[in-house]
C-alpha positions as a printed Julia matrix, in Angstrom:
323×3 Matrix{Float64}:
 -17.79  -14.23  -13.27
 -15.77  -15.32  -16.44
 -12.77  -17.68  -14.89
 -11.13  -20.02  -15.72
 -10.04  -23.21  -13.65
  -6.55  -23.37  -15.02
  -5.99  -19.9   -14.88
  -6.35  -20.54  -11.23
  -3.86  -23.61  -11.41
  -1.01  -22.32  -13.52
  -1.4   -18.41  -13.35
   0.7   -17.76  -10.08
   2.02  -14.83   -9.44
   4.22  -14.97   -6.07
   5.46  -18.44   -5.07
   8.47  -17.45   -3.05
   9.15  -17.5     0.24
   8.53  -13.92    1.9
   8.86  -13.12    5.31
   7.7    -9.64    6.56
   8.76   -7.74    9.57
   5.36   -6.93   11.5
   5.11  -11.07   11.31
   6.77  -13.05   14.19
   6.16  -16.04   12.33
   7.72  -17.27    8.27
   5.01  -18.42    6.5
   5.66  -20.82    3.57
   3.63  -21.5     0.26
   3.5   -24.97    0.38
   3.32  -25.36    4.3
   0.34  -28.04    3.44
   2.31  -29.87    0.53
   2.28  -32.75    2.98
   0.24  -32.2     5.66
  -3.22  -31.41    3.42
  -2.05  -31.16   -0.43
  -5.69  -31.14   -0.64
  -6.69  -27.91    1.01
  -6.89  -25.6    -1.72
  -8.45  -27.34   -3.89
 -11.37  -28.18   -0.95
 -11.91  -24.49    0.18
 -12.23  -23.38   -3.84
 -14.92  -25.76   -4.29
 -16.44  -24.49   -1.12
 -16.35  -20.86   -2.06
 -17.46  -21.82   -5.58
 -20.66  -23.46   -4.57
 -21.35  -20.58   -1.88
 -20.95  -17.96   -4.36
 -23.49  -20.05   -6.72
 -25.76  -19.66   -4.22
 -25.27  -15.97   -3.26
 -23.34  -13.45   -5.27
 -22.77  -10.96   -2.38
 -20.43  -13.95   -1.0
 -17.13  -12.56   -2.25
 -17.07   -8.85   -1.02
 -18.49  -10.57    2.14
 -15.41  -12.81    2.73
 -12.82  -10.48    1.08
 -14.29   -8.17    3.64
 -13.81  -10.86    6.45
  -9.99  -11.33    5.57
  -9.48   -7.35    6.03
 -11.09   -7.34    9.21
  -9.68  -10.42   10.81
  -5.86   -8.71    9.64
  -6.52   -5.43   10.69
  -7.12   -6.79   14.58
  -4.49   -8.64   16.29
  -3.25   -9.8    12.87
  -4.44  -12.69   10.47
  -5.44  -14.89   13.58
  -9.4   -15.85   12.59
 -10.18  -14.2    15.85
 -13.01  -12.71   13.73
 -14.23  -16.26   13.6
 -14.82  -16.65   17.11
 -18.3   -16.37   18.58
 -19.25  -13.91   21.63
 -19.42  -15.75   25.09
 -21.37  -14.9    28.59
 -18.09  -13.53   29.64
 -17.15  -11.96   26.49
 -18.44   -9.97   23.77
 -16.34  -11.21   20.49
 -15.17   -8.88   17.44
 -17.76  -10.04   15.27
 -20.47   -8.63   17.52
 -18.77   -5.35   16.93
 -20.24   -2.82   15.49
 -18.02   -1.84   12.6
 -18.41   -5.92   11.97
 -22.15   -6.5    12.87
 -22.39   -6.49    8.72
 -19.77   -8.93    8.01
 -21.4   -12.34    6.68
 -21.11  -15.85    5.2
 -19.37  -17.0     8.38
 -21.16  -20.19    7.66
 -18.47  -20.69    4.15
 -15.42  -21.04    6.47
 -17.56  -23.53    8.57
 -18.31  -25.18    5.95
 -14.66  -25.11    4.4
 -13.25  -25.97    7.48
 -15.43  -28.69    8.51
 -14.33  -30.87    5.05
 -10.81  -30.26    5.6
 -11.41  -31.48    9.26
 -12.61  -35.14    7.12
  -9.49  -35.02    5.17
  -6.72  -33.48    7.04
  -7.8   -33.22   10.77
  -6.09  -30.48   13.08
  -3.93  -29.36   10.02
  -5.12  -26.44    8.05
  -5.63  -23.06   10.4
  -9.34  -21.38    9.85
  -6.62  -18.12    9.79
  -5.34  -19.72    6.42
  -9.32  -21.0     5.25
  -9.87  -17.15    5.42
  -6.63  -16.44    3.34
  -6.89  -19.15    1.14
 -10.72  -18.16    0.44
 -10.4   -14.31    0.55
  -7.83  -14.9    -2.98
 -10.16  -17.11   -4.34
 -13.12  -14.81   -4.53
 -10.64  -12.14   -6.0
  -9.8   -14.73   -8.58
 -13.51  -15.92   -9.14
 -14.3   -12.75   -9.52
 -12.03  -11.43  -12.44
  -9.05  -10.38  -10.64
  -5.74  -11.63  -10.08
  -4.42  -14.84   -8.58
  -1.19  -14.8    -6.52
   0.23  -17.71   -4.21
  -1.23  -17.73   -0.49
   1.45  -17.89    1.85
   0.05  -20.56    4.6
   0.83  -21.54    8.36
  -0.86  -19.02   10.28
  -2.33  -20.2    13.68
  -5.84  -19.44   14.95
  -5.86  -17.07   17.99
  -7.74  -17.76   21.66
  -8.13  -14.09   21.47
 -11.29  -11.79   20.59
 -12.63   -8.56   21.94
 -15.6    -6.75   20.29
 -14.31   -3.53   21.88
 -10.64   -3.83   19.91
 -13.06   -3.17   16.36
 -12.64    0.77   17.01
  -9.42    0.38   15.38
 -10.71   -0.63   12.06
 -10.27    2.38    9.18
 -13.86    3.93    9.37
 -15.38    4.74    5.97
 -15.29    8.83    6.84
 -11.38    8.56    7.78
  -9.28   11.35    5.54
  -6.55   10.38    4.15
  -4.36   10.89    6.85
  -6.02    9.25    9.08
  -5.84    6.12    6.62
  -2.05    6.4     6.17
  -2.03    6.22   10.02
  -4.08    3.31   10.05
  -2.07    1.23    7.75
   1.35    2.12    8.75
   0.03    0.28   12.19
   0.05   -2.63   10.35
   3.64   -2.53    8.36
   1.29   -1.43    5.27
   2.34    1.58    3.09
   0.4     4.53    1.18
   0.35    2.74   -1.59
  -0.32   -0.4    -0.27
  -3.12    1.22    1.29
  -4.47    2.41   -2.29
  -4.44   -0.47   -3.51
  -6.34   -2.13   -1.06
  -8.77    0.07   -0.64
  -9.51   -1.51   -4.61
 -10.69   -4.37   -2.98
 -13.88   -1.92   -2.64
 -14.29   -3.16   -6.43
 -17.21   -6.01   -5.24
 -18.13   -4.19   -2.28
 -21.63   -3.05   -0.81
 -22.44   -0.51    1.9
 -25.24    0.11    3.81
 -26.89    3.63    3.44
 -25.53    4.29    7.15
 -21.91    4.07    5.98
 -22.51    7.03    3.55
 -25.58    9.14    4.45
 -23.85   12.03    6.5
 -22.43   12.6     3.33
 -25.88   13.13    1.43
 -27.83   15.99    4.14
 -26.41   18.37    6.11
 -22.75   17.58    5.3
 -21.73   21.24    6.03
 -22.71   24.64    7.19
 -22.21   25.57    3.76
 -23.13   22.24    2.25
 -26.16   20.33    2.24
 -24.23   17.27    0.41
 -20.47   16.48    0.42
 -19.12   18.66   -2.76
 -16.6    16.38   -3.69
 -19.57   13.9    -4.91
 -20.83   14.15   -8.21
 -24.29   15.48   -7.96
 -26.0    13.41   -9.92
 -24.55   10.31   -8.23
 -25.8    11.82   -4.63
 -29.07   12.29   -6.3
 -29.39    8.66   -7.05
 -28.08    7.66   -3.94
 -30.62    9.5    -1.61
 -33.27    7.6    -3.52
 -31.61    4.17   -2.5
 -31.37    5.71    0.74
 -34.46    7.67    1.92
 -34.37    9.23    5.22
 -37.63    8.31    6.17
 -36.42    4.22    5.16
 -32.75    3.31    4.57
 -32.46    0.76    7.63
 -33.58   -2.5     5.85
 -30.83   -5.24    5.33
 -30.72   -4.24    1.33
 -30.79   -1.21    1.66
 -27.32    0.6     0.28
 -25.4     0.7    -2.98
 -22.38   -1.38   -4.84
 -19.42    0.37   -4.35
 -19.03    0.52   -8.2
 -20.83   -0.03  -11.09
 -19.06   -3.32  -12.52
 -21.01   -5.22   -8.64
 -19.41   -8.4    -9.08
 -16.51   -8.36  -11.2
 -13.05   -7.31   -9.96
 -11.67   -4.75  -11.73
 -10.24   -0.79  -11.75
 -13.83    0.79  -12.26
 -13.75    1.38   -8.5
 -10.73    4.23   -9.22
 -12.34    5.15  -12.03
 -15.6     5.82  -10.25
 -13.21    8.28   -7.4
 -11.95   10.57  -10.68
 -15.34   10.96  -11.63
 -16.41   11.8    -7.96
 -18.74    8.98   -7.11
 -16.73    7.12   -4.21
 -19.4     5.72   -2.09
 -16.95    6.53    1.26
 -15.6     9.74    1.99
 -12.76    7.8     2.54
 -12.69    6.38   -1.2
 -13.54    9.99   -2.32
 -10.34   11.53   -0.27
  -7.44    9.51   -2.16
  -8.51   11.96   -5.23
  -7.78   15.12   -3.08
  -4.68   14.64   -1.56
  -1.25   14.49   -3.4
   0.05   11.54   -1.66
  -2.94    9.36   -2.84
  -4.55   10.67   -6.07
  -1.38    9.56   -8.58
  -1.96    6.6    -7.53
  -5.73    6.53   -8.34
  -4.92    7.86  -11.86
  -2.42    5.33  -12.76
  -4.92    2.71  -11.54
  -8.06    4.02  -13.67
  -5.93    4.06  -16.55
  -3.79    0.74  -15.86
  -5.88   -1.99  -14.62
  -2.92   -5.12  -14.8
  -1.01   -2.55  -12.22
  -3.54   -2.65   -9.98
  -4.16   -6.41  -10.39
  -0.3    -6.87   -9.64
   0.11   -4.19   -6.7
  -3.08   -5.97   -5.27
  -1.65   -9.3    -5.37
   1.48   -8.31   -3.83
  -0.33   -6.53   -0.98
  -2.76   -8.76    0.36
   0.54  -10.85    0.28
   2.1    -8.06    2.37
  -1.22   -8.08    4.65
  -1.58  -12.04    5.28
   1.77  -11.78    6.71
   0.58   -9.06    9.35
   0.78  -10.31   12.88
   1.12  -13.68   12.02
   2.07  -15.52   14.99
   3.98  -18.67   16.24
   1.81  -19.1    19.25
  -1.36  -20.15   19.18
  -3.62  -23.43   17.93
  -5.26  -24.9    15.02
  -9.18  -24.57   15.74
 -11.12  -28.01   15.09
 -14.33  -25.64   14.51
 -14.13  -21.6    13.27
 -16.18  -20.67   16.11
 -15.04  -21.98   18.98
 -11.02  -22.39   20.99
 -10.18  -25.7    21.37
């Protein structure tokens, strides 16, 4: 993961002030100039060691971000653990995968040292979700900050996350729920890039697809070939079992788009932007154009921070638990 530290300090790409209108709340880029100025620079070092220790950690907290947003908004309700009363979002199923809760914890519980009851673990997930992009290879852009952590979290709610055999309409429907556009959707589907599946996210695709199909004709054969060997039907349930989501597994780049024009999306949902004429120019331009993407995917992660954001609601002294 080729980076450079000063990259990270002096390449910004959005500093202004941007308010957006699913958010209830303005969020500002240097809402911890005073109150932390040391917050950044705390949860990089965090994520930086973590990912030393375990490559998967990027796709698993860029992963975290989208799932915290896509439910009730960019709250950290994802962070919250299941009680005897309550069964929690991260005990549900579409996030029984999600991991490296423990970086947050970590981040969180420094900044408690430094700063305490300042910094949001809504804006630790932010903050950290653009750092592994930028670790990673892929762009930097500002993190807009003062979010508030929700009291809020209800495993059942998850059924609203995009499922990775939505069509493309289905997507568009998805995202316009949260102020996002088609392109904006595109774009962050990208974020794919340094992601891993488990063979359960994909394997309808592989036997039986059709009537007329044993596997999904819009994959490369080849591809599904190698794929049902990572993913025998006899044994595909263990914890490794699955595939990178491209080939380039832990830099950020375009290969992902490159990897839907040549048929091998991993998701029939990555496959489907290349078959529908609302999506697939903006998977070509992407595959051949990798600074647009980087700049598109800046500004909508941007755009998706500012989802839901609320004025209500606390700053958590641990990730886990309400005050």
């Amino acid at each position: 993961m080729a980076f450079s530290i000063n990259r990270l300090v002096l390449a910004m790409i959005f500093t202004a002030f941007v308010i957006v209108k699913p958010s209830e709340a303005a969020l500002d880029a240097h809402y911890y100039d005073r109150s932390c100025p040391a917050a950044e620079k705390i949860i990089l070092e965090t994520v930086k060691k973590a990912i030393s220790h375990d490559p998967k950690v990027p796709a698993r907290l860029l992963r975290m971000f989208f799932h915290d947003c896509f439910i009730r908004g960019c709250d950290a309700s994802i962070l919250l653990d299941s009680t005897k009363s309550n069964q929690a979002e991260k005990d549900g199923p579409p996030n029984i995968s999600v991991r490296s809760f423990y970086v947050i914890d970590n981040a969180k519980t420094k900044l408690e040292e430094v700063c305490p009851r300042a910094v949001s673990s809504a804006d630790v997930i932010a903050i950290a979700a653009r750092d592994v992009v930028t670790l990673s290879g892929g762009p930097y852009w500002s993190v807009l900050k003062g979010r508030k952590d929700g009291r809020v979290s209800r495993a059942n709610e998850t059924i609203n996350l995009p499922g990775p055999t939505f069509n493309v309409s289905q997507l568009i429907q998805s995202f316009a729920a949260r102020g996002l556009s088609v392109k904006d959707m595109v774009t962050l589907s990208g974020g794919h890039t340094i992601g891993f599946s488990h063979c359960s996210s994909f394997e309808a695709r592989l036997h039986n697809f059709s009537k007329f199909h044993d596997i999904d004709p819009s994959m490369n054969f080849a591809f599904a070939q190698s794929l049902k060997r990572k993913c025998p039907r006899s044994n595909n349930r263990g914890k490794n079992a699955g595939t990178f989501l491209d080939s380039t597994t832990s830099v950020f780049d375009n290969d992902y788009y490159k990897q839907i024009l040549s048929g091998k999306g991993v998701f029939g949902s990555d496959q489907a932007l290349l078959g529908d004429y609302r999506t697939k120019w903006i998977v070509e331009t992407y595959a051949r154009d990798q600074k647009a993407f980087f700049r598109e995917f800046a500004a909508s992660m941007v755009k998706l921070g500012n989802f839901g954001v609320k004025e209500t609601g606390e700053v958590r002294v641990k990730p886990r638990f309400v005050n």
